[in-house]
LUMMARTOR-160891 format. One line per field, with one value per residue (C-alpha): residue in one letter; x, y, z; chain; residue number from 1. Coordinates in Angstrom, 3 decimals. Example, Ala and Ser with C-alpha at 12.3 -4.5 7.8 and 13.67 -1.06 7.14 Angstrom:
<zados>
resn: [A  S] .
x: [12.300  13.670] .
y: [-4.500  -1.060] .
z: [7.800  7.140] .
chain: [A  A] .
resi: [1  2] .
</zados>
This chain:
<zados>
resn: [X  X  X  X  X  X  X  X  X  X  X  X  X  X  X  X  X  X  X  X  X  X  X  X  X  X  X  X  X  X  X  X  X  X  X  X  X  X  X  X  X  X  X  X  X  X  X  X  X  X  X  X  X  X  X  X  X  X  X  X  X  X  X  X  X  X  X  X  X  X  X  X  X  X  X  X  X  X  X  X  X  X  X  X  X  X  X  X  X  X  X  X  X  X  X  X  X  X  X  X  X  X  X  X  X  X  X  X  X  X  X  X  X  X  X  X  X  X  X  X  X  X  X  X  X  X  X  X  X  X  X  X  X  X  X  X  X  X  X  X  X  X  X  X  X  X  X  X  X  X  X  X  X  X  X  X  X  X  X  X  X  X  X  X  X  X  X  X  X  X  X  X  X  X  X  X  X  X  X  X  X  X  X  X  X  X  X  X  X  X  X  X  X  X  X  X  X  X  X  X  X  X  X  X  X  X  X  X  X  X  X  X  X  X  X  X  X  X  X  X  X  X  X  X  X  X  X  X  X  X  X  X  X  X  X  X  X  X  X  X  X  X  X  X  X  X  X  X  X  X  X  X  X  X  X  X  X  X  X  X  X  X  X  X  X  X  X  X  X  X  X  X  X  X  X  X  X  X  X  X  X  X  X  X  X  X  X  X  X  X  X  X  X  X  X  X  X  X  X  X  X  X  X  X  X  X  X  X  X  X  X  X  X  X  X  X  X  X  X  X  X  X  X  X  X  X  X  X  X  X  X  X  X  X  X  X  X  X  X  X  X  X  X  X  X  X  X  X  X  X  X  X  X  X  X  X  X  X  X  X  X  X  X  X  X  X  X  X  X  X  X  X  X  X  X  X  X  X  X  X  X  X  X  X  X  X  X  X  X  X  X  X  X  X  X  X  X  X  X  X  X  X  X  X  X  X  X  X  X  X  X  X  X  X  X  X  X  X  X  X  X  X  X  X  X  X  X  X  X  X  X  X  X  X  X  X  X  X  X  X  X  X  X] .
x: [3.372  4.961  2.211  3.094  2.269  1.834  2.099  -0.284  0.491  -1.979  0.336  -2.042  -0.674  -2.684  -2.225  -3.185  -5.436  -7.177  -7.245  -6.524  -4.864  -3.475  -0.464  0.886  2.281  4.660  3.777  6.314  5.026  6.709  4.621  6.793  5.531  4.828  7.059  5.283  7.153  6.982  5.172  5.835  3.776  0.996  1.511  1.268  -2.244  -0.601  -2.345  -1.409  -2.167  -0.757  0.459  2.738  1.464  3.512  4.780  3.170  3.254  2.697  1.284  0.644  -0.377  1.482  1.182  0.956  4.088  6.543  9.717  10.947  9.660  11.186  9.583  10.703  8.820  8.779  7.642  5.960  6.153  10.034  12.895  12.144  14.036  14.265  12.929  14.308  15.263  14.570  13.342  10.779  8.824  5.572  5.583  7.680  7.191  8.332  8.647  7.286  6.233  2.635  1.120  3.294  1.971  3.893  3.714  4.887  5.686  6.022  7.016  7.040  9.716  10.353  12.362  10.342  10.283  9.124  5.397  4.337  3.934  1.328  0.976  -0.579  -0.658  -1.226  -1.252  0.170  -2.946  -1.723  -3.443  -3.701  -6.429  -6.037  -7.408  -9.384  -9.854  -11.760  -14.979  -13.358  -14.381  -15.126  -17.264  -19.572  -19.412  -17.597  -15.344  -12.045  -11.581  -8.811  -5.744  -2.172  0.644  4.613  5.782  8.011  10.684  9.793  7.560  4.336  1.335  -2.361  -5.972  -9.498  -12.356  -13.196  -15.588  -16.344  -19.322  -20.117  -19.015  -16.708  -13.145  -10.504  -7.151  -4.843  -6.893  -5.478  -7.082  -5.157  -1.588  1.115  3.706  6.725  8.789  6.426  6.802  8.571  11.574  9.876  6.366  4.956  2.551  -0.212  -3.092  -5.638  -9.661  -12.537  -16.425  -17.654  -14.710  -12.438  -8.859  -7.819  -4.734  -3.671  -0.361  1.734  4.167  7.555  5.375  2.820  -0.343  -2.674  -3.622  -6.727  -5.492  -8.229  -11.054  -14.953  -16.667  -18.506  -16.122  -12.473  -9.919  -6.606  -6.124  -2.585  -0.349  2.358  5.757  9.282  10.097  12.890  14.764  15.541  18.239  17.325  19.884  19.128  18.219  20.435  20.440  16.852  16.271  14.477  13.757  12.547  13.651  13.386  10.142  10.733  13.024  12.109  9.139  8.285  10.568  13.274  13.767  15.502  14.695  15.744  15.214  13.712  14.595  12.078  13.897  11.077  12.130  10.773  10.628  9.680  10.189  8.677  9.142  8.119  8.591  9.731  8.345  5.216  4.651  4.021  6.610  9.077  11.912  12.427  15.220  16.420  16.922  20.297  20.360  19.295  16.322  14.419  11.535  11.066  8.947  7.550  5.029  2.462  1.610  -1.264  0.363  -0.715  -0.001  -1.013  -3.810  -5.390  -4.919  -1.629  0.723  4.509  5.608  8.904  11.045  12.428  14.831  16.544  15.239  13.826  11.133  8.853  6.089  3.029  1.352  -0.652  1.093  4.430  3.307  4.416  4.518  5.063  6.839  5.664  5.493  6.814  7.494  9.944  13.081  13.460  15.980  12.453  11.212  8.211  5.369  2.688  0.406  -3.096  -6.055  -7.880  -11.739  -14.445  -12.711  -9.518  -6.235  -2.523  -2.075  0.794  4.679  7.187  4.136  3.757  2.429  -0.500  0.882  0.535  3.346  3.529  6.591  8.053  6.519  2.828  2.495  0.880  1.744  -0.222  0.378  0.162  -1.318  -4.450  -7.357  -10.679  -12.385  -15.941  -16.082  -19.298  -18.159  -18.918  -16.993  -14.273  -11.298  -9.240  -9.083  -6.637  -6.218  -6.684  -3.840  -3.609  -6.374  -7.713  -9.939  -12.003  -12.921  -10.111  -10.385  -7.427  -6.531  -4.965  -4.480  -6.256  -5.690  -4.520  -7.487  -8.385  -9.326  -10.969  -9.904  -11.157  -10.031  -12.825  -12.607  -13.279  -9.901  -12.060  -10.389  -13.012  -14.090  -15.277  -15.179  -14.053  -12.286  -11.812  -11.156  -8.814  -6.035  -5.713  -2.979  -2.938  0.592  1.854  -1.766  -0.637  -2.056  -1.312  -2.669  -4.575  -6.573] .
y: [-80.549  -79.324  -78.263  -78.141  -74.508  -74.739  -70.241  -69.958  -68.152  -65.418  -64.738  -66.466  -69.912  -73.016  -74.945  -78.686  -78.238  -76.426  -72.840  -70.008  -66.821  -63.910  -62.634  -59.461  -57.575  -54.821  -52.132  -49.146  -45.985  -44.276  -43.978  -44.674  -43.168  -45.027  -43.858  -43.674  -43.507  -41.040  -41.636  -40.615  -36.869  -36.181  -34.075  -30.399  -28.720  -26.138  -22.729  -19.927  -16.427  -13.768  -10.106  -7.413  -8.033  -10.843  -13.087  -16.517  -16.755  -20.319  -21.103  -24.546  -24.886  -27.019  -30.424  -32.255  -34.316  -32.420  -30.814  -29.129  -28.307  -28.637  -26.437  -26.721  -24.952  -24.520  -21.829  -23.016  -26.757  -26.268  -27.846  -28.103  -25.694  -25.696  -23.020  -24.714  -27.793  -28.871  -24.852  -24.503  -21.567  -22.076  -19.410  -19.380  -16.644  -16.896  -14.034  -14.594  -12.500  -12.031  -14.952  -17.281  -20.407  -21.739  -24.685  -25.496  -29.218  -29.091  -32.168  -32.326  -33.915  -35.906  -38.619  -41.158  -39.846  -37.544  -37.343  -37.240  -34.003  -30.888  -29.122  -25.927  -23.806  -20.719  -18.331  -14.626  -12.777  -10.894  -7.553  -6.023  -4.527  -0.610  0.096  3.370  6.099  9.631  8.036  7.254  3.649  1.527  2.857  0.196  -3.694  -3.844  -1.432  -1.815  -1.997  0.287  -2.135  -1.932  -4.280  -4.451  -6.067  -8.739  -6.146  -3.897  -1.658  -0.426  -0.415  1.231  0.781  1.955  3.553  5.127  7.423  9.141  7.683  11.258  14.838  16.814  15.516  18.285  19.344  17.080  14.568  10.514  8.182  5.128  4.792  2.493  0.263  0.389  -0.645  0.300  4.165  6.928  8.598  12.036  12.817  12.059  14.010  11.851  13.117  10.901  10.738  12.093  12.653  14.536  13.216  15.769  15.769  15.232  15.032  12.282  12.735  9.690  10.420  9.423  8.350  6.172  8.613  8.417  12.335  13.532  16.926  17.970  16.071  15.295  13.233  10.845  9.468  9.256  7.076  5.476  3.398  4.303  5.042  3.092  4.304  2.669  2.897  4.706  1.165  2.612  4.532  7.496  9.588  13.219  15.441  17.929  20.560  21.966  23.977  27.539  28.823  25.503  25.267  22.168  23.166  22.397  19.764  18.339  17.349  16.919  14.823  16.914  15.984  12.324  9.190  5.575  1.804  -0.944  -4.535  -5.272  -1.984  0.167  4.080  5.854  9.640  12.249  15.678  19.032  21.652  25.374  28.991  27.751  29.191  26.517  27.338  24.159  22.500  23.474  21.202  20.871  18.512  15.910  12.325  10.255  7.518  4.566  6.519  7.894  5.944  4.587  7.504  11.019  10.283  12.670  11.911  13.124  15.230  17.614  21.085  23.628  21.259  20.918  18.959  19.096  17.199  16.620  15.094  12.722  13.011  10.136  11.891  14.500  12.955  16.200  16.105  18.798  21.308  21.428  24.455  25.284  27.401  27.250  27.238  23.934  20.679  17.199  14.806  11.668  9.115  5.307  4.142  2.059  2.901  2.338  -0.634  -2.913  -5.297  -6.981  -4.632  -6.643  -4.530  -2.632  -3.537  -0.133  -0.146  2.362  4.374  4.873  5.106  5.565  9.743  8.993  10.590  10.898  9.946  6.884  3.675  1.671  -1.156  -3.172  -5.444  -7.444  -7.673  -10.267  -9.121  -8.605  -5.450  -4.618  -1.431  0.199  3.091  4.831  8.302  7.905  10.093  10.423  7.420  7.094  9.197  8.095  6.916  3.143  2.655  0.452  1.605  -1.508  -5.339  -7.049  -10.938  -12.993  -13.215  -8.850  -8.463  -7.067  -8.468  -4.914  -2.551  0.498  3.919  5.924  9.096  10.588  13.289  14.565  17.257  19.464  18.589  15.825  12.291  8.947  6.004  2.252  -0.898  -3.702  -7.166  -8.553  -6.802  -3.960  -0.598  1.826  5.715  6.028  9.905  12.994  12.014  14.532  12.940  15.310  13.249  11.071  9.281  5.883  6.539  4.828  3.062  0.694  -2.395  -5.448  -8.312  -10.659  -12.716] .
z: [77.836  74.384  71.998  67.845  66.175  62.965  61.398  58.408  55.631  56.675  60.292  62.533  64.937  65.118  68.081  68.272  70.462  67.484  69.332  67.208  68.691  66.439  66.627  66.832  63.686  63.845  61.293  60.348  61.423  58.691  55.121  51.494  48.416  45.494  42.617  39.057  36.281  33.234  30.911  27.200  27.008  24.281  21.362  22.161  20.653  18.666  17.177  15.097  14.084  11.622  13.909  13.181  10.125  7.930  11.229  11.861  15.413  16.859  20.403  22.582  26.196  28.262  28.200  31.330  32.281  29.437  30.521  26.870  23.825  20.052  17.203  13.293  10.354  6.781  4.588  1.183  2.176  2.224  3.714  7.750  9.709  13.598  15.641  19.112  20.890  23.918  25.407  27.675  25.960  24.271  21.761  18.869  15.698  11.918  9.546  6.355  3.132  2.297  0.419  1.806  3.735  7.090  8.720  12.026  13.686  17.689  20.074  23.812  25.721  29.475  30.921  29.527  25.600  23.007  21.918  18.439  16.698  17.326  14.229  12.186  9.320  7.942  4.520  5.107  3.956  1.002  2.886  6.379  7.304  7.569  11.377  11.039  13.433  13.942  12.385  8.812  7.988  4.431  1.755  0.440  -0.201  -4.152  -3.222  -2.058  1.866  3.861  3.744  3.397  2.003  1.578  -1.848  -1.770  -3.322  -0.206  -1.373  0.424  -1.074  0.164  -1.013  0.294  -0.656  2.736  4.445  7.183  8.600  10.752  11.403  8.544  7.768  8.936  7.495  9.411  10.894  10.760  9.047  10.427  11.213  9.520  11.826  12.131  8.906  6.428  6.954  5.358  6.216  5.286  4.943  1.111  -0.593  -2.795  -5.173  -4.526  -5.385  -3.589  -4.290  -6.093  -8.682  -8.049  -6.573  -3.408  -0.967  1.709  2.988  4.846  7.832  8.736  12.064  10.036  10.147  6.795  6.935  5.267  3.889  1.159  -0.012  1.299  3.991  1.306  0.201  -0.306  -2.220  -0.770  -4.018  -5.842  -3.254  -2.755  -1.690  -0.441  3.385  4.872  4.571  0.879  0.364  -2.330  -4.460  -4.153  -7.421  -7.526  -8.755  -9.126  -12.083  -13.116  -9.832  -7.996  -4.361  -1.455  -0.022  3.955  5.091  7.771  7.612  3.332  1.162  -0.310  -4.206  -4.797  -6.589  -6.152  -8.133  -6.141  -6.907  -9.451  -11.755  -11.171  -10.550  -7.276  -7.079  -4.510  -3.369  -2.501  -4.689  -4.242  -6.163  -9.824  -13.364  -13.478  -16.919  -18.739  -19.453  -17.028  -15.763  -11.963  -12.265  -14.146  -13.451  -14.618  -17.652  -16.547  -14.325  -17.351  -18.813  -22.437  -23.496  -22.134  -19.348  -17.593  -13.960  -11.557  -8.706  -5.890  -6.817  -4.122  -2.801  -6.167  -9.223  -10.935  -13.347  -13.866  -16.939  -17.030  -20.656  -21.836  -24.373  -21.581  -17.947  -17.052  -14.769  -16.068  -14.169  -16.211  -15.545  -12.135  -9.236  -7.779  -4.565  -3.730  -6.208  -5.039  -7.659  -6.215  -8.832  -9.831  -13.733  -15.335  -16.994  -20.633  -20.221  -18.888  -21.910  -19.907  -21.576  -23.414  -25.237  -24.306  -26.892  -26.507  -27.010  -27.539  -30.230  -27.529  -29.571  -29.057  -29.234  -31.122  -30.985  -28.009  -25.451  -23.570  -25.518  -23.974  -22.651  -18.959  -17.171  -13.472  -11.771  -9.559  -6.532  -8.164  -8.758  -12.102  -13.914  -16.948  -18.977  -22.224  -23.513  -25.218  -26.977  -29.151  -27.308  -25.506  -22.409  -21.046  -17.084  -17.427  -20.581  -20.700  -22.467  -22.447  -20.374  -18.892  -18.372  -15.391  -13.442  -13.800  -11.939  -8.353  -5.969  -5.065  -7.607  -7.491  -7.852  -9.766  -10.276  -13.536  -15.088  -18.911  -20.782  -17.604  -15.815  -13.338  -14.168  -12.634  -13.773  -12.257  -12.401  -12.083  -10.798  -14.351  -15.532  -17.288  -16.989  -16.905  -17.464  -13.829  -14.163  -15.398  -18.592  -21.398  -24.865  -26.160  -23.918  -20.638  -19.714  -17.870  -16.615  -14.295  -12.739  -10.191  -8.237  -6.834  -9.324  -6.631  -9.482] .
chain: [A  A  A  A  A  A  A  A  A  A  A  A  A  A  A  A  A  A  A  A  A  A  A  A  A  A  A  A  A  A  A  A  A  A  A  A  A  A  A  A  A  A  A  A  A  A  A  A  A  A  A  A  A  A  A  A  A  A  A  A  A  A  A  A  A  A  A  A  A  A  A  A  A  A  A  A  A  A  A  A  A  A  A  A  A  A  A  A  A  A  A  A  A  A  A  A  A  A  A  A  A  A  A  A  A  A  A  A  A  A  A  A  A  A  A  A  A  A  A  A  A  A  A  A  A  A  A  A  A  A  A  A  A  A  A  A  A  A  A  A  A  A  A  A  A  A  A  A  A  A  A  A  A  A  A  A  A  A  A  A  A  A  A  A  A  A  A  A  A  A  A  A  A  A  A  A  A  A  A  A  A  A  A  A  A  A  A  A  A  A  A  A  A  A  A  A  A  A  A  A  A  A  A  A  A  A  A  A  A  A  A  A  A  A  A  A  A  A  A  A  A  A  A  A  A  A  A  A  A  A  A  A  A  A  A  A  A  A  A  A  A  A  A  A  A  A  A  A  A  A  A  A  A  A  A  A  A  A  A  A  A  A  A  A  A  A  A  A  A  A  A  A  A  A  A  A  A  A  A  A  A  A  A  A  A  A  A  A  A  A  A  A  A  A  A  A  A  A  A  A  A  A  A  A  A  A  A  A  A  A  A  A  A  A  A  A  A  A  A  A  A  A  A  A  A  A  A  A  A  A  A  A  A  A  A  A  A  A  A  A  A  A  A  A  A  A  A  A  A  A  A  A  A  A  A  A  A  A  A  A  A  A  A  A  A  A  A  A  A  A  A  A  A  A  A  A  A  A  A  A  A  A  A  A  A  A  A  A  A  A  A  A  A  A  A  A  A  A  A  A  A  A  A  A  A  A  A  A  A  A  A  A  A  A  A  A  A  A  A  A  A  A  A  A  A  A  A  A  A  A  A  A  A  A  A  A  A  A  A  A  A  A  A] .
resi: [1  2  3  4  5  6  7  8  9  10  11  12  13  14  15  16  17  18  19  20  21  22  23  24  25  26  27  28  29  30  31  32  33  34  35  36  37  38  39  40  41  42  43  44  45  46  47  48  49  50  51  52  53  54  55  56  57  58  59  60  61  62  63  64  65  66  67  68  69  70  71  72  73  74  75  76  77  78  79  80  81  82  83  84  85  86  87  88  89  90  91  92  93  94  95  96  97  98  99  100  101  102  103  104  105  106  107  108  109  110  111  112  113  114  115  116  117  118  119  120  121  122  123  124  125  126  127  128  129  130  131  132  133  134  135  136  137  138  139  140  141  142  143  144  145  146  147  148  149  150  151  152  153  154  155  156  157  158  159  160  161  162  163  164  165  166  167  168  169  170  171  172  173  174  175  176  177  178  179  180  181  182  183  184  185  186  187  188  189  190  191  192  193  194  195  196  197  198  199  200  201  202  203  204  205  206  207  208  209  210  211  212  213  214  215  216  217  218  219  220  221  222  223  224  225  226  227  228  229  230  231  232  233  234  235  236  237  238  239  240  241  242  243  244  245  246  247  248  249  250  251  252  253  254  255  256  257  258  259  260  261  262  263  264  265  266  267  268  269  270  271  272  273  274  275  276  277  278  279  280  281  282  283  284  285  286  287  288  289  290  291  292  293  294  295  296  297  298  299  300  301  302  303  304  305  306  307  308  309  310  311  312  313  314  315  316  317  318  319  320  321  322  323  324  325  326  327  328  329  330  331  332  333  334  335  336  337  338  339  340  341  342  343  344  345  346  347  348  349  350  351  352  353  354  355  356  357  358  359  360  361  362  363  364  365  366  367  368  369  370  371  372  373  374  375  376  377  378  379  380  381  382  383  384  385  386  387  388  389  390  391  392  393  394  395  396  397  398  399  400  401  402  403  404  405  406  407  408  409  410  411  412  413  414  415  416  417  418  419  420  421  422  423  424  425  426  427  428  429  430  431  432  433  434  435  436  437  438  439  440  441  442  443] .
</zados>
């Protein structure tokens, strides 16, 4: 007898009958993997941090699924420019100058697309902070901190009130090292500060060590030195004059001056064994290098206080008095082609002392630095009295502590956060001279 199967859908044969059997079902013994597709990636979680110490350097982790990676960035909320396309790297640093804010825009990439955009930002601080060894550290809260800084014209600046916090300070010791690019080609000798208001010495290597060389464990001033790299090229002053020879070369700075971009004049040099009577020229600089009127300038001489003076009329630059021992002619001023002087209003009986001498007066250039100078006399020389103010947009963030010279002698000048400029010292009335007090203007 033929019996009708009817297969349901589910593989199993009904027979008329109504009995149900199950069938057998071959099954490949082999396993297929399902493929997924891509899918488009998430935007990268992007992070950034200042180093070396004006570069923006961006970071992301990677994101699941991407294959590449495109960065672009501006500086300023400028035009975007592209870092990379389509690299596989997760890093990617920008230069920048200080101040400056940079922004960064990153995608990720895969088969399937590119994901929206990851991004940060971040301001250059205008300051990096000085890293101090051999127990030196920061004064007090009001003063300024240990920090350094390179101009947008390329010029490095210092500032600190430090101290150190135990055991005496010894000839030679570092303070805290510079990197690389904002170091001398020879070492520089600065008069600085120190307690109790008296001069000191800090010299700065072509290796980037801040060396104590004469002053006290209280405290010590970093404030006014500034200096341009060994990126500068400097025209040597030749010859020296009345007995003045090149100290030691290698390792001190053998006589020369250079102009930065800003017009400003840069000199430096040791100097030994000359006729130090006062005034004696050591060399002269060329017109065009010679400021608008004679200036007197705080410099090392034989690890204690000394002066040069700079004549407008003939370019010498002058001894003025002290040994001959050694005499460093560090300094910075403009020439007398600059026009951007405004004006000092004096207070407290402070006046002008007249003649061939500097004229109190303050400027900022370009790259912020603020410059003041002028020869003054007959004023109030109580320390807390302010001689003179200067606006917002000339002033610093930390009170600073200067170093000048008056009337032969040592002399403390500060600079407050309100734009006073004060008697913070030693100041003899007869004459002090505000040339050349330099800062960077911050407010």
């Amino acid at each position: 007898m033929t019996i009708n199967v009817t297969k349901t859908a589910a593989g199993r044969e009904i027979s008329q009958a109504g009995t149900i059997r199950a069938t057998k079902l071959d099954i490949n013994s082999s396993t297929i993997a399902a493929v997924v597709p891509d899918t488009t990636p998430v935007a990268p979680t992007v992070a950034v941090s200042v180093s070396n110490p004006v570069s923006a350097v961006f970071t992301w982790p990677t994101v699941p699924g991407a294959s590449t990676y495109t960065i672009d960035y501006n500086i300023n909320g400028g035009a975007w420019v592209n870092g990379f396309t389509n690299g596989a790297a997760t890093t990617y640093t920008v230069n920048a100058a200080r101040n400056n804010v940079v922004s960064a825009r990153v995608t990720a990439t895969n088969s399937a697309g590119t994901s929206g955009y990851g991004t940060d930002s971040i301001t250059i601080p205008p300051w990096t902070t000085l890293v101090m060894q051999n127990n030196w550290s920061d004064y007090a809260p009001g003063w300024s901190t240990g920090g350094y800084t390179m101009t947008s014209d390329g010029m490095v600046v210092l500032k600190g009130l430090v101290k150190k916090t135990t055991g005496t300070p010894v000839s030679g010791e570092v303070i805290g090292t510079l990197p690389v690019g904002y170091r001398p080609s020879e070492v520089l000798i600065f008069e600085t500060s120190t307690n109790s208001n008296v001069a000191s010495r800090v010299d700065v290597y072509p290796s980037g060590n801040i060396v104590f060389q004469i002053g006290s464990a209280p405290w010590l001033a970093l404030d006014g030195i500034n200096f341009l790299p060994s990126t500068f090229t400097f025209n040597a002053l030749t010859p020296l004059l009345n007995g003045w020879l090149i100290y030691a070369s290698p390792p001190y700075a053998t006589p020369a001056y250079a102009t930065d971009t800003s017009g400003r004049v840069h000199t430096k040099g040791l100097i030994k064994s000359g006729v130090a009577t006062d005034p004696t020229p050591a060399a002269t600089l060329p017109a065009g290098a010679r400021p608008l009127s004679y200036e007197h300038i705080a410099a090392d001489n034989s690890n204690v206080h000394g002066q040069i003076g700079i004549s407008a009329a003939t370019g010498t630059i002058d001894v003025k008095g002290g040994s001959n021992s050694f005499v460093s002619l560090q300094a910075m001023f403009y020439p007398a082609s600059y026009g951007g002087w405004t004006s000092l209003a004096l207070q407290n009986s402070w006046t002008w002392y007249g003649g061939a001498f500097s004229t109190p007066a303050y400027t900022k250039s370009a790259d912020g630095m603020v410059l003041v100078k002028g020869l003054i006399h007959s004023g109030t020389v109580t320390s807390g009295t302010v001689i003179a103010n200067l606006p917002v947009g000339y002033r610093p963030k930390q009170r600073l502590l200067m170093a000048i010279t008056s009337y032969t002698a040592y002399g403390r000048i500060d600079i407050l956060t309100t734009g006073d400029i004060i008697v913070g010292g030693p100041i003899n009335t007869l004459w002090a001279s505000l040339d050349p007090i330099a800062f960077m203007a911050e407010q």
